[in-house]
Steps between C-alpha positions, in 0.01 A plus 500: 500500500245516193173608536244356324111677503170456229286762306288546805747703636423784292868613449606680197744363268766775587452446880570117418792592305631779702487201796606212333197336577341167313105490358351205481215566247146491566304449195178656358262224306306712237277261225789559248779366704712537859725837533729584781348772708871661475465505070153726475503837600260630799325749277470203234360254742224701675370613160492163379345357801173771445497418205416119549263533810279301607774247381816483716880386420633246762796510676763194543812496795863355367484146480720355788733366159520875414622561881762192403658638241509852658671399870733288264626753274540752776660275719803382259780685684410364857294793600213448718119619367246693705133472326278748627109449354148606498288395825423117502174638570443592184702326238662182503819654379660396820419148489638506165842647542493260834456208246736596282795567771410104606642428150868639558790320597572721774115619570647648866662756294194736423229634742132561423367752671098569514445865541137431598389826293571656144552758297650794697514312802707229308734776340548606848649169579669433176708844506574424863655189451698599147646763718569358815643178296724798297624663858634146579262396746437118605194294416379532902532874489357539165172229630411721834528785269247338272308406777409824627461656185197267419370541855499878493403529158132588369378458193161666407281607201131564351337383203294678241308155486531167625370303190877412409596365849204289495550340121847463621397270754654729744210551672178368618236551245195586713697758648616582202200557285289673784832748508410570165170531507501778783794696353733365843840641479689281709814550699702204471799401707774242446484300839842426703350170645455304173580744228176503326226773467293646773251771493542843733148639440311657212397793330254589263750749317830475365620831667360375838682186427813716500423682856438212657866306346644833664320416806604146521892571470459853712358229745752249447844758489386799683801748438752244433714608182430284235609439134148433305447381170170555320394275242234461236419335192388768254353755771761749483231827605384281830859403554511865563249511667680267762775679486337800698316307730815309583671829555258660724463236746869307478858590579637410139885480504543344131222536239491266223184434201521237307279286301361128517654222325298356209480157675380634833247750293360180360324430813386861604459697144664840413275665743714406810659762731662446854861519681723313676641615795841438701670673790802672363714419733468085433654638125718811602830348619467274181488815221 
């Protein structure tokens, strides 16, 4: 089995390699012309990005033609294609590579597979399935795997500011705009229902943004082990920051910091910083 995932995933390009896993890109629309999110660098992107606020790139999914071509090329030795993307929720990646499988000869050949979250929390799911599919396991086996990754799975961050959420249309702009007026630092969570954005609570500080994550997933976990990944965009000192609240109040099995893609830091800016979380022993048996 192939697997198939997008840029939301947040993967590096040795961890796709090293897997033998498939991007789809995700592509950045700056006024000059479209780039993959996979051909800029992260340091690059964020840079350029303050550079041209108030004025925002765009983002664009794979075309469901793109998804076409892909499934076909991967599936010209009779393999069978797992396609693992970015919460429906949130993109319409899925629908896309949905769309595109429809177009095959043999469309019952690949899966799509909404992970209902991503960054981390997709990466979760992606590596899962890569190495389950590598171990030999059936589709079934490798599904309830999925299944309970992305139920057990939380995915949670702050923002410096919320003006980029809101002129990405990601957001309500009342809520948006009064956010930014009072200097709100909220704590945003990737809901399991529908996949989309939900708020925990508020701070008026970054640093108490960064307790209260800790308190949400101390909340959540208790003194489960866990592998935790933090993320951020260009926030490296409160990734830190995290890092030691995280590790006072969590049972951390696997520690992991990593940075935000350029097409997901599109939507939030560089000043982004958060984790995604996943009991270790959903992943353990699989490593």
């Amino acid at each position: 089995m192939k697997i198939v995932t997008d840029c939301g995933a947040d993967m590096p390009a040795d961890e796709l390699k090293a897997l033998g896993i498939t991007e789809a890109p995700l592509y950045i629309q700056f006024p000059e012309g479209e780039i993959s999110s996979a051909d800029i660098s992260i340091d690059d992107f964020y840079r350029r990005l303050e550079a041209m606020f108030p004025n925002l790139p765009t983002t664009a999914q794979p075309s469901s033609g793109l998804f076409h071509q892909l499934y076909e090329s991967l599936l010209v030795d009779d393999s069978q294609v797992l396609s693992i993307h970015i919460s429906s929720g949130l993109s319409g990646t899925v629908n896309s590579a949905e769309n595109g499988k429809e177009k095959l000869s043999s469309p019952e050949k690949v899966s799509i597979w909404d992970t209902m979250t991503l960054s981390g929390g997709q990466r979760f799911q992606v590596m899962a399935a890569a190495l389950a599919a590598k171990a030999g396991w059936a589709w079934q086996a490798i599904q309830k795997r999925l299944e309970d990754i992305r139920e057990n799975t939380e995915v949670v961050y702050t923002l410096d500011t919320l003006e980029y959420l809101a002129r990405g249309g990601r957001i309500g702009r009342v809520q948006a705009l009064a956010g930014a007026l009072l200097h709100i630092k909220p704590i945003i969570r990737v809901d399991h229902a529908d996949g989309k954005y939900s708020t925990v609570s508020q701070t008026r500080t970054i640093s108490r943004a960064l307790a209260a994550i800790g308190d949400h997933l101390q909340k959540m976990y208790d003194h489960k082990p866990l592998w935790v990944n933090i993320l951020h965009g260009s926030f490296a000192d409160k990734a830190e920051e995290l890092t030691k609240q995280l590790n006072e109040r969590l049972n951390i099995a696997k520690l992991e910091k990593m940075r935000i893609s350029p097409v997901l830091g599109v939507h939030t800016g560089p000043g982004i910083v958060g984790a995604a979380v996943v009991p270790i022993e959903l992943m353990k048996d699989l490593l």
